[in-house]
C-alpha positions as CSV (number, residue, x, y, z in Angstrom):
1,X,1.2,59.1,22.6
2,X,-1.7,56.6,23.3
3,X,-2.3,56.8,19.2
4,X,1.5,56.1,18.3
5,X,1.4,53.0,20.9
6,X,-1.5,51.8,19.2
7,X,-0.1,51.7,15.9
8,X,3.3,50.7,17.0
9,X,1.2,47.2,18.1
10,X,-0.1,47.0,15.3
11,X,2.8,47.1,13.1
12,X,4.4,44.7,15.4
13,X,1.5,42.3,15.0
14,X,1.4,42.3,12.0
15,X,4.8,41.5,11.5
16,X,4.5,38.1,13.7
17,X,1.1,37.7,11.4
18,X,3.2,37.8,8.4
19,X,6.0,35.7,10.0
20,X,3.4,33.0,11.1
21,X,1.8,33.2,7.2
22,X,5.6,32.6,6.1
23,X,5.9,29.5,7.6
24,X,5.1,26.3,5.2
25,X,4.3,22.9,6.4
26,X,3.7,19.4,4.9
27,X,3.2,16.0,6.1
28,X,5.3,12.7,4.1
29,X,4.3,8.9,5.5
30,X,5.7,5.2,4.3
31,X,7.2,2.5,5.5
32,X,10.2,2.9,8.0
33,X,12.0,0.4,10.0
34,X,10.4,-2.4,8.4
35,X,7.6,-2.6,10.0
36,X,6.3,0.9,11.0
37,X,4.5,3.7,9.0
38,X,6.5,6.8,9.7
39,X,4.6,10.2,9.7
40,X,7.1,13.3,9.5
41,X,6.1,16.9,9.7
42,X,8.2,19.4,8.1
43,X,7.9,23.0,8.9
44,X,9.7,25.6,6.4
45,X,10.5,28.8,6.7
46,X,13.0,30.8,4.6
47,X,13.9,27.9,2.6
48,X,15.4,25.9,6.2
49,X,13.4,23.7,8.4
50,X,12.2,25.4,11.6
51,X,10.3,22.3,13.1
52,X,9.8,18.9,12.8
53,X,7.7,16.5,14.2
54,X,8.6,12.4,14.0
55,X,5.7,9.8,14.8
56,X,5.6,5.8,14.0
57,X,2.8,3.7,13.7
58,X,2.5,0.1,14.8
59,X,1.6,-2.0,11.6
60,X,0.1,-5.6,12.3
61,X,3.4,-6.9,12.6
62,X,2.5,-5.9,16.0
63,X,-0.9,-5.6,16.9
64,X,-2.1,-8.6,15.0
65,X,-0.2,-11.1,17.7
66,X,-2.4,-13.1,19.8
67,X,-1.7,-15.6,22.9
68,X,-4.7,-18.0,21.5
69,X,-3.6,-21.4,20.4
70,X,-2.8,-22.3,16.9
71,X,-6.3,-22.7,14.6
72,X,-9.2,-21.7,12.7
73,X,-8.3,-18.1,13.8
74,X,-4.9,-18.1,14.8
75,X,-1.4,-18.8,12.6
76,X,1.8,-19.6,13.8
77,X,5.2,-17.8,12.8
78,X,8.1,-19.5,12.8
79,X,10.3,-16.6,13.0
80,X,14.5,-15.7,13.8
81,X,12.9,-14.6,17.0
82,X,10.4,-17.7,18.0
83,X,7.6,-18.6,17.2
84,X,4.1,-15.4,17.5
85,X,1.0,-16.4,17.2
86,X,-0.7,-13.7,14.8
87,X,-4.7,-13.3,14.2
88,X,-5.4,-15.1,10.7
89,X,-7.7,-12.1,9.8
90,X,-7.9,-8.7,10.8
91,X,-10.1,-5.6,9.4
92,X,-8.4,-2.2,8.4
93,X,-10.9,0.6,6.9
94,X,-13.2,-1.5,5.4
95,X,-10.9,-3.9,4.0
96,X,-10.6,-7.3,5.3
97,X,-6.8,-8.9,5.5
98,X,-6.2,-12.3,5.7
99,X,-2.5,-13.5,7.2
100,X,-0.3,-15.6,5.1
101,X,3.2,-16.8,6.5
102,X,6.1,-16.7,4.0
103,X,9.6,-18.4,4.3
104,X,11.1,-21.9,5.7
105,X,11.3,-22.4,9.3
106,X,13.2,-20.5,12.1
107,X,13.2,-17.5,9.3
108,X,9.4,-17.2,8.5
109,X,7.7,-13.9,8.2
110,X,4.1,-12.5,8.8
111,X,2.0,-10.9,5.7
112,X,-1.4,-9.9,5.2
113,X,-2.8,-9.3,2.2
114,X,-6.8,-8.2,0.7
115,X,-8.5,-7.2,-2.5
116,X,-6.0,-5.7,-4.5
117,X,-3.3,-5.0,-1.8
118,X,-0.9,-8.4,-2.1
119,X,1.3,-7.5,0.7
120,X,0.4,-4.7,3.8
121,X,3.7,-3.5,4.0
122,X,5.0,-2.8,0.6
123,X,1.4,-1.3,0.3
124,X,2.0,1.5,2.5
125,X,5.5,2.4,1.4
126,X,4.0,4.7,-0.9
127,X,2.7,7.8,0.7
128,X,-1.2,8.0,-0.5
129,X,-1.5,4.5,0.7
130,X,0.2,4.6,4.3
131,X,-1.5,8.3,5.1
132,X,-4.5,6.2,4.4
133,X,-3.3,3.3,7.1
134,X,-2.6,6.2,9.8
135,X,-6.2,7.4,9.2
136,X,-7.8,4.4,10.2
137,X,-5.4,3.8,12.9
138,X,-5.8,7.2,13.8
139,X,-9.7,6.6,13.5
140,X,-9.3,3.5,15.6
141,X,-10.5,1.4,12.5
142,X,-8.8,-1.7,12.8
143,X,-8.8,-5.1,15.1
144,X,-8.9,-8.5,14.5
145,X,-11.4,-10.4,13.1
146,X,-13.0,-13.6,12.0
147,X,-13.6,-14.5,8.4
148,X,-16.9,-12.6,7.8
149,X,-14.6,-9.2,8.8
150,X,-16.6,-9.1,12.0
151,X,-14.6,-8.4,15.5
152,X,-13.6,-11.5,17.0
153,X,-13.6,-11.1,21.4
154,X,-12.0,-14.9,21.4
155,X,-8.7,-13.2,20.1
156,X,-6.7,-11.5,22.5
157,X,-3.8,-9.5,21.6
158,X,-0.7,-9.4,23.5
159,X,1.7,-7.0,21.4
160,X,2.6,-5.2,24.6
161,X,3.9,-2.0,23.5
162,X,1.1,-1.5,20.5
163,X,-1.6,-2.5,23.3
164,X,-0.3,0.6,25.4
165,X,-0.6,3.2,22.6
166,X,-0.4,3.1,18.6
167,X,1.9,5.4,18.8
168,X,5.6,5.0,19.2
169,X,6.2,7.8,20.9
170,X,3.3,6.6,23.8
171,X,4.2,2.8,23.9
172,X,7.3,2.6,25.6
173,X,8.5,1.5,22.6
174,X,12.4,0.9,22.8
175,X,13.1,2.7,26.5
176,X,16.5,4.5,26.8
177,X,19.3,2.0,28.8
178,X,22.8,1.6,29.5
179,X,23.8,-0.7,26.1
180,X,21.7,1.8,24.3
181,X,21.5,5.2,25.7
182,X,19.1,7.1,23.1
183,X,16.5,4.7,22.8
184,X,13.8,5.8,20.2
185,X,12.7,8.6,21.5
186,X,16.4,9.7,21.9
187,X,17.4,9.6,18.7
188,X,14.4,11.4,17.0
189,X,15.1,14.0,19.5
190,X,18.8,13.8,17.5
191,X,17.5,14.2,14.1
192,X,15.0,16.7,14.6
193,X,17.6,18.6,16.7
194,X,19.9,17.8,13.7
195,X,17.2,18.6,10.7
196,X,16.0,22.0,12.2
197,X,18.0,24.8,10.9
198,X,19.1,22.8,7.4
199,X,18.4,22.6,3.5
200,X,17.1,18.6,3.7
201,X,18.5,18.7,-0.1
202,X,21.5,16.1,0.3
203,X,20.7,13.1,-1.1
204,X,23.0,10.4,0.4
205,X,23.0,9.3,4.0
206,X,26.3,7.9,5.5
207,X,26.8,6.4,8.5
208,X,30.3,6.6,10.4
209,X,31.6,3.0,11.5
210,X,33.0,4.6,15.0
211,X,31.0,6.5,16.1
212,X,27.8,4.7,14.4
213,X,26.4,8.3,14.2
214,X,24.5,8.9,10.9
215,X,24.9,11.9,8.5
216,X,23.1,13.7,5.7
217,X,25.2,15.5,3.2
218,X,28.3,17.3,5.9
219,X,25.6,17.4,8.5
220,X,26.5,14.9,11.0
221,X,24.1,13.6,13.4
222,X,23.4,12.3,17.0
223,X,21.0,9.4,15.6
224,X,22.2,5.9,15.8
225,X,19.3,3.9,15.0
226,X,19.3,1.5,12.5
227,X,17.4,2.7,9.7
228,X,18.2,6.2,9.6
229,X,17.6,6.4,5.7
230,X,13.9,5.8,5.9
231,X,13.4,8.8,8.6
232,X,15.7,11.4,6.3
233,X,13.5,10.3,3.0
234,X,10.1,11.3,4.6
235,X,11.6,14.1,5.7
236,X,12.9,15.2,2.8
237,X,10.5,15.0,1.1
238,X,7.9,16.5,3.6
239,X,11.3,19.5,2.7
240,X,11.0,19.4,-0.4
241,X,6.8,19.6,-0.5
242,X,6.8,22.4,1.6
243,X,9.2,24.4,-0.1
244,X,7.1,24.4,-3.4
């Protein structure tokens, strides 16, 4: 009896084993919302998602703001929100940005550029290059600097939520409320909860002008946020990688 228990646990473990071997998972990252560098973790199993994890990164769009005076250091953004100070250089990996404002007045945008990178953010909506960005974030490789790409302690930055944690999900970044109920974390809860179980093969994303709920393919979803689209493609095609 003790013998047939023994290899009845075995068997069964070894079924979980081969289960948990079944399982596939990949990683996709790029540019979502504008301004963030989205991070999406697709688990696979039987050719339908079993898990997902969602995660933004703060790009300098936020961290880089200052409350120093205009100057040697320090440009001013004359944006559709006000005027932000931002840091005029700041270090990432071991590559040394310097800010450059772009547009007319009242509509004026931020953008740092290096060696070979002519704009942060369309650098890191490709996948290689904003993994790369969430690396050094990750390895707390970044801050502002002066001109010689040296840490400058005269700057202090005053991005609230990206001074509480580089991570969306840790900032307080968009807090559920009455005019909108989901907040962020809310409506990655609704596409993860919408994702899991599902083929991510459609390749459309439609959003319904009621109930301002987004779909993929027939599958409707519980997510309102604005930019949907960029969440589905790195999912997708964190999908479609695992699935190979």
């Amino acid at each position: 009896m003790r013998k047939f228990f023994l290899v009845a646990l075995t068997f069964v473990a070894a079924l979980a084993l081969a289960a948990c071997n079944g399982d596939k998972k990949a990683t996709a990252y790029g540019l979502v919302h504008g301004h963030y560098v989205g991070e999406v973790t697709v688990t696979v199993a039987n050719n339908k998602v079993k898990d997902v994890k969602i995660e933004e990164y703060f790009l300098p769009y936020s961290w880089a703001k200052v409350s120093n005076e205009a100057g040697d250091l320090v440009v001013v953004v004359d944006g559709a929100r006000g005027a932000s100070n931002y840091a005029k250089y700041i270090k990432i990996g071991d590559k040394l940005f310097t800010a450059e404002v772009l547009g007319e007045a009242t509509k004026q945008t931020i953008n740092y550029k290096a060696d070979g990178i002519a704009n942060l953010e369309e650098y890191v909506k490709t996948h290689d290059n904003a993994k790369w960005y969430v690396d050094q974030v990750k390895a707390d490789k970044f801050f502002v600097a002066n001109a010689s790409g040296v840490k400058e302690t005269t700057l202090t930055r005053n991005d609230a939520t990206s001074n509480t944690s580089m991570k969306k999900s840790e900032s307080g970044y968009w807090p559920k409320g009455d005019k909108y109920p989901l907040g962020w974390s809310g409506n990655v809860e609704a596409m993860i909860e919408a994702f899991v179980g599902e083929k991510l093969t459609a390749t459309e994303t439609t959003k319904d002008a009621t109930s301002k709920k987004w779909s993929f393919g027939t599958v409707e979803t519980g997510a309102t946020l604005t930019d949907f689209a960029d969440y589905y493609k790195l999912a997708k095609a964190a999908y479609e990688q695992a699935s190979k």
